[in-house]
LUMDRENBA-715457 format. One record per residue (C-alpha): residue in one letter; x, y, z; residue number from 1. Coordinates in steps of 0.001 Angstrom, whole numbers. Example, Ala and Ser with C-alpha at 12.3 -4.5 7.8 and 13.67 -1.06 7.14 Angstrom:
! residues 2
('A'; (12300; -4500; 7800); 1),
('S'; (13670; -1060; 7140); 2),
***
This chain:
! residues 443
('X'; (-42309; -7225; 18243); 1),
('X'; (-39054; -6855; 16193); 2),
('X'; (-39179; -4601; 12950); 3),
('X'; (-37789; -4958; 9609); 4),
('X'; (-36089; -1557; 8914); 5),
('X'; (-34387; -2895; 5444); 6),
('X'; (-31427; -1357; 6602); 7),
('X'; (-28329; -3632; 7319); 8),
('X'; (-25750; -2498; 10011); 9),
('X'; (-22921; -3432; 8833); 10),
('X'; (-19828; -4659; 11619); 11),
('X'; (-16951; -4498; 9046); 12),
('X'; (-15707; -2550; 6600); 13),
('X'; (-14486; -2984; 2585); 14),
('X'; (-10765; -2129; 2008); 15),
('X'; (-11679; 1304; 284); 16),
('X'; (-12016; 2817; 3693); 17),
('X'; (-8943; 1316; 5416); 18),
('X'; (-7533; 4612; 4224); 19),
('X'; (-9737; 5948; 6372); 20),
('X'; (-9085; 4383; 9718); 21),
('X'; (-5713; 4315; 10308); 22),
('X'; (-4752; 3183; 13964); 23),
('X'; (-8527; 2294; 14350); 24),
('X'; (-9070; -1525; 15077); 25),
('X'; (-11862; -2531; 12928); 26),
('X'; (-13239; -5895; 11187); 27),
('X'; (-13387; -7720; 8033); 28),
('X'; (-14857; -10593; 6476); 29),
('X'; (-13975; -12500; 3874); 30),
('X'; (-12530; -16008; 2862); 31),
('X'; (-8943; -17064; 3762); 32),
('X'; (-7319; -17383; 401); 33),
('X'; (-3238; -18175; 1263); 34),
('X'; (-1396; -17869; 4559); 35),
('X'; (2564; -17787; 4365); 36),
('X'; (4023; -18619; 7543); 37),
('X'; (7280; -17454; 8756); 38),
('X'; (9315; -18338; 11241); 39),
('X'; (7645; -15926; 14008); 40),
('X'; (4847; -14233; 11701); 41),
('X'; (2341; -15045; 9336); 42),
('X'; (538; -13042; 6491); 43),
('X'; (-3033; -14096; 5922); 44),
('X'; (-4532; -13225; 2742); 45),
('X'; (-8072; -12518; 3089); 46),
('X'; (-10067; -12510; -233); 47),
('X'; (-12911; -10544; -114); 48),
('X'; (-15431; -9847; -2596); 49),
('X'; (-13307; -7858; -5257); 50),
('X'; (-9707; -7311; -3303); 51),
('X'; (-7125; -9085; -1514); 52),
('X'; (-6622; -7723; 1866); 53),
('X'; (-2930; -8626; 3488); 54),
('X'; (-3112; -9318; 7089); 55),
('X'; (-399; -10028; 9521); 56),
('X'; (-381; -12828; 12144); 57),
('X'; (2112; -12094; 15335); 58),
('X'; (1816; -13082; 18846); 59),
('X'; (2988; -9566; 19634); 60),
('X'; (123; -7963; 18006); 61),
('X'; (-2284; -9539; 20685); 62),
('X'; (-3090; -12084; 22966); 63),
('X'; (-4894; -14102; 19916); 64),
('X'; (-3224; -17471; 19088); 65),
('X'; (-3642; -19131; 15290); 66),
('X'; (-4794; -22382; 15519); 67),
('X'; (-5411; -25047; 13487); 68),
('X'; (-9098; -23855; 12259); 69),
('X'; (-7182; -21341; 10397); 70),
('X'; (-6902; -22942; 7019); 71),
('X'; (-7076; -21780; 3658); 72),
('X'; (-11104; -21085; 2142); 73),
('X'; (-12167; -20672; 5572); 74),
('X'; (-14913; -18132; 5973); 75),
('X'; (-13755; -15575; 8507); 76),
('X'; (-14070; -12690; 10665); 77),
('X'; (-11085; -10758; 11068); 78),
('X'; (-10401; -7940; 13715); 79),
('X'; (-7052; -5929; 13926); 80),
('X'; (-5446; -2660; 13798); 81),
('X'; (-5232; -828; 10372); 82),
('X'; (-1524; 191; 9270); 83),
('X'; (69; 2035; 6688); 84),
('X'; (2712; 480; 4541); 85),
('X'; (4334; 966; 1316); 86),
('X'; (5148; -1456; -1267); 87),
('X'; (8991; -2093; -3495); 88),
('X'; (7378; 959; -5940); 89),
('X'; (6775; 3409; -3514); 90),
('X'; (2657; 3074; -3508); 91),
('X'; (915; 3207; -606); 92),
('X'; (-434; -112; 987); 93),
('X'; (-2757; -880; 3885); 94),
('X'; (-2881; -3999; 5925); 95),
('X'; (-4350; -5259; 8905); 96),
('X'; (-2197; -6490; 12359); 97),
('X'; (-5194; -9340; 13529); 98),
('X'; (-6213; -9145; 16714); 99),
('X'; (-8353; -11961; 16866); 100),
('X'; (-10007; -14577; 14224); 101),
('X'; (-13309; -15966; 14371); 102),
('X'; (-13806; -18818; 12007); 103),
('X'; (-17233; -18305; 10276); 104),
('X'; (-17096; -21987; 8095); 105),
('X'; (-14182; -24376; 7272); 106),
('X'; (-13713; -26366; 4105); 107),
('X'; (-13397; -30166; 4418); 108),
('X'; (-11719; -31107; 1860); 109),
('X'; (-8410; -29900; 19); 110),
('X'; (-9794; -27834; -3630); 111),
('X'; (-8658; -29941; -6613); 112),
('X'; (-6909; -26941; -8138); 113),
('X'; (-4653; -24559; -6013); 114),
('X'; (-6158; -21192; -6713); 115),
('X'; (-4258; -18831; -4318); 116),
('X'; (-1600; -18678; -6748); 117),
('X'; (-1840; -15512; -9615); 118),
('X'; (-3568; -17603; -11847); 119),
('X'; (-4848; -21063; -12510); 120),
('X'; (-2286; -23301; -13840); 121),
('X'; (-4639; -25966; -15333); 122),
('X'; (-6046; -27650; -18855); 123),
('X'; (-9425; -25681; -19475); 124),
('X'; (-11484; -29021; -19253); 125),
('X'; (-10204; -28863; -15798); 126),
('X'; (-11000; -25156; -14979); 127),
('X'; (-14456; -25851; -16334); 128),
('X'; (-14961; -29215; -14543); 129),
('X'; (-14085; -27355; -11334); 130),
('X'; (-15662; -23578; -11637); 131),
('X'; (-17014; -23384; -8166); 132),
('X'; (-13729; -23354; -7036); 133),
('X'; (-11793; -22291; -9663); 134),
('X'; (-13927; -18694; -10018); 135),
('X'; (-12241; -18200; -6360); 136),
('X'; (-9306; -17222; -8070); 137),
('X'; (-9021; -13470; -8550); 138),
('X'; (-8081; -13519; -12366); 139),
('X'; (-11039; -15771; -12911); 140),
('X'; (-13438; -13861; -11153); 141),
('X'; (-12209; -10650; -12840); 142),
('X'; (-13780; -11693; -15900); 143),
('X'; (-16924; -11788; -14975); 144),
('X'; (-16438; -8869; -13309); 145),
('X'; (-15824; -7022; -16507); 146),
('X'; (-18344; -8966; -18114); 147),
('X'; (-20717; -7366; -15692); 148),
('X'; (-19557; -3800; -16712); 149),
('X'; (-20276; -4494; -20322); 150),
('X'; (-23931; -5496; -19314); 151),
('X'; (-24322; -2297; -17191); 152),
('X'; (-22818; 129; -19957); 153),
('X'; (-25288; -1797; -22340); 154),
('X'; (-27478; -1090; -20157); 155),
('X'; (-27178; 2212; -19010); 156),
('X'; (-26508; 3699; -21899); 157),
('X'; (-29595; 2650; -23499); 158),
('X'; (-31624; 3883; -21045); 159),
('X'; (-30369; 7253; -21676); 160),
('X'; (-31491; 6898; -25152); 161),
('X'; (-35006; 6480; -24214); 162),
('X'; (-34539; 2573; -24493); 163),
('X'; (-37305; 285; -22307); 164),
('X'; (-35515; -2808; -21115); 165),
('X'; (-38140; -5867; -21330); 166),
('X'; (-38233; -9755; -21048); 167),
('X'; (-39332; -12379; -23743); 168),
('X'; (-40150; -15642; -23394); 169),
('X'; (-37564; -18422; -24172); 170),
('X'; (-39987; -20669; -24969); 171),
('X'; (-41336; -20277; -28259); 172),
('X'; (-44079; -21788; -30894); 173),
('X'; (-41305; -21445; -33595); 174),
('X'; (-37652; -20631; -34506); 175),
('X'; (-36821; -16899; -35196); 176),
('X'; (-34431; -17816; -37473); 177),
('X'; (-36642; -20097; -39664); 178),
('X'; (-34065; -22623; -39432); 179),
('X'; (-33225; -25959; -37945); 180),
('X'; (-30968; -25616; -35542); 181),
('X'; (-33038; -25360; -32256); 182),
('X'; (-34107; -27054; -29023); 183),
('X'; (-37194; -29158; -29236); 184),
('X'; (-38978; -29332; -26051); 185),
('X'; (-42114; -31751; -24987); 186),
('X'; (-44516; -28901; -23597); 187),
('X'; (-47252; -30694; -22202); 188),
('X'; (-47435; -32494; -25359); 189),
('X'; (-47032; -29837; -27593); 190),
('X'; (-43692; -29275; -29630); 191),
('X'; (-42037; -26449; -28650); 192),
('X'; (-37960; -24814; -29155); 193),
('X'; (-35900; -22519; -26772); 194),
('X'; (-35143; -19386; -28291); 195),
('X'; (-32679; -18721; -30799); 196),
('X'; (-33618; -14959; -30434); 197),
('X'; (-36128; -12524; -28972); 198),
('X'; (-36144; -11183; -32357); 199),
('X'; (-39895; -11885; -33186); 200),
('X'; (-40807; -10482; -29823); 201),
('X'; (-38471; -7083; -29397); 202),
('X'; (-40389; -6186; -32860); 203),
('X'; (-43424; -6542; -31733); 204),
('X'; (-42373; -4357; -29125); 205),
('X'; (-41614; -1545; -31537); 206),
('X'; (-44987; -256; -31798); 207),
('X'; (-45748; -376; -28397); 208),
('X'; (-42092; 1171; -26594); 209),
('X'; (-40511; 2621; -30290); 210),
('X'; (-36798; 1369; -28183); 211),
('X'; (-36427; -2115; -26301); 212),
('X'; (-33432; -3877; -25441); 213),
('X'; (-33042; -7163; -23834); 214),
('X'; (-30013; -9053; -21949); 215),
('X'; (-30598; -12530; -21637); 216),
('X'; (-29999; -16421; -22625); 217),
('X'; (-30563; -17706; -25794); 218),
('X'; (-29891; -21121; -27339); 219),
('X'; (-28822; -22636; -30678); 220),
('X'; (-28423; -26362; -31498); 221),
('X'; (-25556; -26124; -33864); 222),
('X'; (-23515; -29457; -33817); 223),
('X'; (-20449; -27216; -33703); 224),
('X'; (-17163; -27842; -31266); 225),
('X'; (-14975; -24699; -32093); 226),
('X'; (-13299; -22037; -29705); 227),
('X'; (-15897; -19383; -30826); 228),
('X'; (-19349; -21463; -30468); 229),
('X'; (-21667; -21858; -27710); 230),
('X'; (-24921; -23735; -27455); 231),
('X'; (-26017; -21155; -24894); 232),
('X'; (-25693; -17573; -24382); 233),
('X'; (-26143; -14083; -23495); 234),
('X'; (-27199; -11890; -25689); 235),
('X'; (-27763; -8501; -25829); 236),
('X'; (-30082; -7348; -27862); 237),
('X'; (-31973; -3957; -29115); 238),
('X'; (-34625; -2659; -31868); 239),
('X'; (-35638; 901; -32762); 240),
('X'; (-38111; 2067; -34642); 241),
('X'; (-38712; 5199; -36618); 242),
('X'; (-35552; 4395; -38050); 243),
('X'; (-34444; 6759; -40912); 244),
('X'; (-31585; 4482; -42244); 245),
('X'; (-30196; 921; -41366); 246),
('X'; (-27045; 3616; -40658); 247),
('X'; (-28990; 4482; -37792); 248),
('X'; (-28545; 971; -35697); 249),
('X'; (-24717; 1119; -36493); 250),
('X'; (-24602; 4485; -34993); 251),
('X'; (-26322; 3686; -31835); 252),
('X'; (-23635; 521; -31463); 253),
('X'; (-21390; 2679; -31694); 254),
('X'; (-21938; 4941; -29031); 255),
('X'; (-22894; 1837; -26770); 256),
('X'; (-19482; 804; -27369); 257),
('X'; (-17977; 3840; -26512); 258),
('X'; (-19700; 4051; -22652); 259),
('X'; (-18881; 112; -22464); 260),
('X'; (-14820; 951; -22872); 261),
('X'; (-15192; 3934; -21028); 262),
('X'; (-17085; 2448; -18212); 263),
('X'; (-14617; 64; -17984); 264),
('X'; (-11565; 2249; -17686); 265),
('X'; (-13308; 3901; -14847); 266),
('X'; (-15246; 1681; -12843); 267),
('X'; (-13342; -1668; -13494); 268),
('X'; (-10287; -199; -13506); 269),
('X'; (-9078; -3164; -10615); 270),
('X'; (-9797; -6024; -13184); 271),
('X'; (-8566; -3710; -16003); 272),
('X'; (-4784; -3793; -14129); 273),
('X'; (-4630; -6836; -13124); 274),
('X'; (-6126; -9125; -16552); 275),
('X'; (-4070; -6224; -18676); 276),
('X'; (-6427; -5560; -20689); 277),
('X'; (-5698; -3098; -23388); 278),
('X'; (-9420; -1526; -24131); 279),
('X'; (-9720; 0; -27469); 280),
('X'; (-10184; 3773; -28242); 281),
('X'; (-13614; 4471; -29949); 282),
('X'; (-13989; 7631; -32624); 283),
('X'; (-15819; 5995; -35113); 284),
('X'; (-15557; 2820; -36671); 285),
('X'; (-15524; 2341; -40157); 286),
('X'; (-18022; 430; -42679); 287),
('X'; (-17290; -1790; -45633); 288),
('X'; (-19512; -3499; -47924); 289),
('X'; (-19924; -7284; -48355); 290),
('X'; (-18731; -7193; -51528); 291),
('X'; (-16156; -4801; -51342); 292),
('X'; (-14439; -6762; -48305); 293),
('X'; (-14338; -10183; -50090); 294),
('X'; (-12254; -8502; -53045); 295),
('X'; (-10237; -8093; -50326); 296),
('X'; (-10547; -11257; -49359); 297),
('X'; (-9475; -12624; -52641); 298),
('X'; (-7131; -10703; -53334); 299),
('X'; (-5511; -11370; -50272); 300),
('X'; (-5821; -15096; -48950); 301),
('X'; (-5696; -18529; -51358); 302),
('X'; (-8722; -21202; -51341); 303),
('X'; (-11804; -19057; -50553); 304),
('X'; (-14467; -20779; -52362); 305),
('X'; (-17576; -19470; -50152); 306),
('X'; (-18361; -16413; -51957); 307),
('X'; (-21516; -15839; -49685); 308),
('X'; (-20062; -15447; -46055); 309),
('X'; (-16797; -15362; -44461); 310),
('X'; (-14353; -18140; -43015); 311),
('X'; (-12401; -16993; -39706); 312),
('X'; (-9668; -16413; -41456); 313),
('X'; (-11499; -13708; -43647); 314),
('X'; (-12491; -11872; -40548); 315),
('X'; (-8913; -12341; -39051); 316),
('X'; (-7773; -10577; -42424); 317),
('X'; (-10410; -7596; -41941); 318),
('X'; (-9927; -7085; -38802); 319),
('X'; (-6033; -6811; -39343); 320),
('X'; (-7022; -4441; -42284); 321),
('X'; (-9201; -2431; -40745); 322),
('X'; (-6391; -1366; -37733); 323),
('X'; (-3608; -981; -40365); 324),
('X'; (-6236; 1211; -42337); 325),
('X'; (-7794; 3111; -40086); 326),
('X'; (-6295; 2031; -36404); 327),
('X'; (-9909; 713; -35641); 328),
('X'; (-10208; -2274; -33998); 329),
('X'; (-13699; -2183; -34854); 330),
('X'; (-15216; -2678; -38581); 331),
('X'; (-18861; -2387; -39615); 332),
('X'; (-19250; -4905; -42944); 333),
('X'; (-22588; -4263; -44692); 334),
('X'; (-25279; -5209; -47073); 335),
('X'; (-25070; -9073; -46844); 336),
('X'; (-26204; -11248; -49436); 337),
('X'; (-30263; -11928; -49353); 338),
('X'; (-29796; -15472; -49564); 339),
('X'; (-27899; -15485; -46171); 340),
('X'; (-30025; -13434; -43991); 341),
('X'; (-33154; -14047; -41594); 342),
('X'; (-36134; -13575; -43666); 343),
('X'; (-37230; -10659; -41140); 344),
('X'; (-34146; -9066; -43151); 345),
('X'; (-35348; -5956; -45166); 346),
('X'; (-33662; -6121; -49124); 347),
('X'; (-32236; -3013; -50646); 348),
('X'; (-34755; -1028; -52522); 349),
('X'; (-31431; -502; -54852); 350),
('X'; (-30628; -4077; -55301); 351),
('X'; (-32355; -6659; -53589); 352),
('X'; (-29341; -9097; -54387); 353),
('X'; (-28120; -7876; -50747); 354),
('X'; (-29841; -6621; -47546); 355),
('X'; (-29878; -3408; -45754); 356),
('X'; (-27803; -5695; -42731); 357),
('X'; (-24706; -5711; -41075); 358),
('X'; (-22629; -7460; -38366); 359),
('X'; (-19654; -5514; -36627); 360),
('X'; (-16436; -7523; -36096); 361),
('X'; (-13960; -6821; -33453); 362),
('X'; (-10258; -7952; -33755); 363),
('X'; (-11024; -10028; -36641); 364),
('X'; (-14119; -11659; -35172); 365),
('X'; (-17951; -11139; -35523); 366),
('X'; (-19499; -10349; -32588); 367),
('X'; (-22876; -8248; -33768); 368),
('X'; (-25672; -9016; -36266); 369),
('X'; (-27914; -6513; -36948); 370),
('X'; (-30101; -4923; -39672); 371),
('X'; (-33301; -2933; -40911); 372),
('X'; (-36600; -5088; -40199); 373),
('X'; (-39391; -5804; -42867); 374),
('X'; (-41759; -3952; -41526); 375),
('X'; (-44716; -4570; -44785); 376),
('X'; (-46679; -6759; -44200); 377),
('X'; (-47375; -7696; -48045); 378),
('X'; (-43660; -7749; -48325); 379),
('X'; (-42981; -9511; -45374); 380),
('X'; (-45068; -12886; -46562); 381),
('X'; (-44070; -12422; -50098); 382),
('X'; (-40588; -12728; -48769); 383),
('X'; (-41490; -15768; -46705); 384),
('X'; (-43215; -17559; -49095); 385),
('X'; (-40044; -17151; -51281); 386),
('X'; (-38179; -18713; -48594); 387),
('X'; (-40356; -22134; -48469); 388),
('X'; (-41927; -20777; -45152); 389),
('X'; (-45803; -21211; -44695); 390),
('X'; (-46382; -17594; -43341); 391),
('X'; (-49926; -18768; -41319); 392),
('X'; (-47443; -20491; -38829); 393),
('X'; (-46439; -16944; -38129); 394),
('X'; (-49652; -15289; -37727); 395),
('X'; (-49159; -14020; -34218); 396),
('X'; (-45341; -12880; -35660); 397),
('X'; (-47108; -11247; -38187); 398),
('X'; (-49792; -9059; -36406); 399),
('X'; (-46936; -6759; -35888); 400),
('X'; (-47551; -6300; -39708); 401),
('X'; (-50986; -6783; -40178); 402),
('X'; (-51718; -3766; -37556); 403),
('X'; (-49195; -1474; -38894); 404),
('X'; (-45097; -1372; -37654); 405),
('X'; (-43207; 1648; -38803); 406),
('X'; (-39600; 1359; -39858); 407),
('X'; (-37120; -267; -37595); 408),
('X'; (-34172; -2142; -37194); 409),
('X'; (-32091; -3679; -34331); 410),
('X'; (-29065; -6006; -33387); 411),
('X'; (-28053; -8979; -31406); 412),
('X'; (-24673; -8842; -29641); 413),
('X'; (-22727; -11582; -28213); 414),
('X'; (-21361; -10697; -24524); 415),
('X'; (-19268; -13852; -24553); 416),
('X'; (-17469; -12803; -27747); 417),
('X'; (-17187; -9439; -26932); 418),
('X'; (-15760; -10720; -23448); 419),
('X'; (-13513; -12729; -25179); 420),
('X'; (-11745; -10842; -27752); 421),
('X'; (-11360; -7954; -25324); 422),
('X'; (-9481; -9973; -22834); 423),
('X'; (-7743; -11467; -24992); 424),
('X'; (-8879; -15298; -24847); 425),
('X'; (-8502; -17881; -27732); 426),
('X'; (-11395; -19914; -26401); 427),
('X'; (-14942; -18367; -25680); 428),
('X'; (-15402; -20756; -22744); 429),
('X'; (-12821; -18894; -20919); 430),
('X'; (-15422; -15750; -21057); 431),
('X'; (-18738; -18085; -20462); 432),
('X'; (-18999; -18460; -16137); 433),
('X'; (-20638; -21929; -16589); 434),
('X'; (-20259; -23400; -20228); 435),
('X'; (-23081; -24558; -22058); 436),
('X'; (-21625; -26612; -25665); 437),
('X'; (-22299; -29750; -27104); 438),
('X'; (-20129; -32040; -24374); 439),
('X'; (-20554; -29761; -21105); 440),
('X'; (-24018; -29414; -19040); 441),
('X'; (-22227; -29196; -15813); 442),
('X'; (-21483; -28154; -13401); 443),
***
């Protein structure tokens, strides 16, 4: 009887050891992503799961003949003799002389958008419509390859702090936010939403773990068709309790923020070079009240007339102020207005005009919320009931209170928007993998 070892011999190798073998003849596998044919030659570019390999077709190299099942997106086997070369800058390059092809899976059909070329040269819509084939391209895929690095410094750092990752249900009995803009669903009956947050659940955590963090889906029904909106996505989130100051939750951003950039100009260096991404430096990032920024504000741009939030073009403004300032491309604003924040929001003992809440904008965009927690439970339904909520619909929210929370506080960050403004994009569908807005549920 044959056993399962869970070991997987592997015939080929990645490109990081072609270094390594030199006049060997070894094998790869990957998808054929462009051949250029020359008169007597032919380079094959084989795309593999994070490189481009070059390999050179010749009769002289072997007996081998290219045929006509050699076509571009065919899943191959590749076997040839590793070489040395150097490139017009003097670098060293390695390629492989083929030997022989095997022919793993052919496409039948032509892709609607040429993606062997640097990048794709299409309308978004387009991209989007077509993101099976158009995440074949090496800049696209890059993304999402970075995006994956912020995730894993999220996560990793987190850990380190004594953080317990868990899962919360995205199907919920009520809105975390308390407001309107959320999924119904027909659960057997029963009304039900998708989650806007796992904020109701990550505090109820608190007693239990002290640190959770979550990366996952969430969804908002917001009727809004803008380059920075989505209807669904990933969030990273985190609460700690036995919090000392609201200060506290900025300070562990921060140093997630710093192992995110430095991750990446280690480990992702590959997509780094070739999306040119310029990832910021991180000492500290500065902090700015509410109040104190839209002075600024005023004093700065015409026609504000919302005195209680900002428009994009405030947080264009601040962001632009904050690097002239203090070369940060990072600024905490603080202490919100009451009237504007989650009723979980604690108020400032000092003035409970504003909260002890923040949200952290990067390059003149928010991409954090985050505060200090009610954690009272006489407070916490005196503050609801001032709100026009009926606090018994949030009696299992509640226990948390009832049964005794200590202080905490946490965040929600936005991987798309962080994705976004680090690369560079003016659209945050360029940084989602498979859109979710109010015209796109496919593919």
């Amino acid at each position: 009887m044959e056993q399962i070892s869970g070991v997987i011999n592997e015939s080929c190798i990645p490109y990081s050891e072609f270094k390594n073998n030199v006049g060997k003849v070894v094998s790869i596998k990957g998808a054929i992503h462009n051949i250029r044919d020359m008169s007597d030659f032919a380079f094959i570019i084989v795309r593999t799961a994070r490189e481009l390999i070059q390999c050179v077709y010749s009769p002289e190299f072997s007996e081998y003949r290219k045929d006509e099942n050699v076509v571009e997106q065919a899943a191959a086997k590749l076997t040839g003799l590793v070489v040395k070369s150097e490139t017009r800058d003097g670098s060293e390059r390695y390629e492989l002389q083929i030997h022989n092809i095997e022919i793993l899976s052919k496409p039948v059909a032509i892709p609607p958008v040429v993606i062997s070329k640097k990048q794709i040269n299409c309308d978004l819509s387009v991209n989007l419509d077509n993101r099976p084939v158009t995440l074949r391209n090496p800049k696209e895929r890059a993304i999402f390859k970075i995006q994956e690095g912020i995730q894993r410094g999220f996560r990793e750092y987190l850990t380190t702090q004594g953080f317990t990752e868990v899962h919360t249900p995205k199907i919920n009995f009520a809105g975390a936010e308390g407001g309107t803009n959320v999924f119904n669903l027909d659960y057997f009956g029963k009304k039900v939403y998708l989650a806007q947050s796992p904020q109701l659940y990550k505090q109820a955590l608190v007693p239990v773990y002290e640190r959770v963090f979550e990366i996952a889906p969430v969804f908002r029904a917001e009727h809004h068709d803008t380059s920075r909106h989505l209807n669904e996505y990933i969030s990273m989130d985190f609460e700690m309790g036995y919090i000392e100051s609201f200060t506290d939750i900025m300070n562990m951003e921060t140093g997630v923020l710093k192992y995110i950039m430095n991750l990446l100009k280690t480990e992702y260096a590959p997509e780094i070079d070739l999306l040119k991404v310029v990832v910021p430096e991180i000492d500290t990032i500065p902090c700015i009240r509410f109040k104190d920024a839209k002075e600024l504000c005023v004093k700065k741009l015409k026609n504000i007339t919302d005195m209680k939030d900002f428009e994009p073009e405030e947080e264009a403004f601040l962001g632009k102020w904050a690097k002239q300032q203090y070369n940060s491309d990072f600024l905490f604003v603080t202490h919100y207005l009451s009237k504007k924040r989650p009723f979980y929001t604690m108020d400032d003992p000092e003035d409970p005009e504003v909260t002890l809440s923040f949200d952290l904008l990067f390059r003149g965009i928010e991409i954090t919320s985050g505060g200090q927690r009610v954690h009272d439970y006489d407070m916490q339904v005196e503050k609801m009931k001032k709100l026009g909520m009926n606090p018994e619909e949030f009696e299992t929210y509640l226990m948390l209170h009832k049964y005794g929370a200590p202080p905490h506080g946490g965040l929600g960050l936005g991987l798309e928007r962080l994705t976004m403004h680090l690369l560079g994009f003016k659209n945050v569908r360029n940084a989602a993998m498979f859109p979710r807005d109010i015209n796109r549920v496919s593919p």
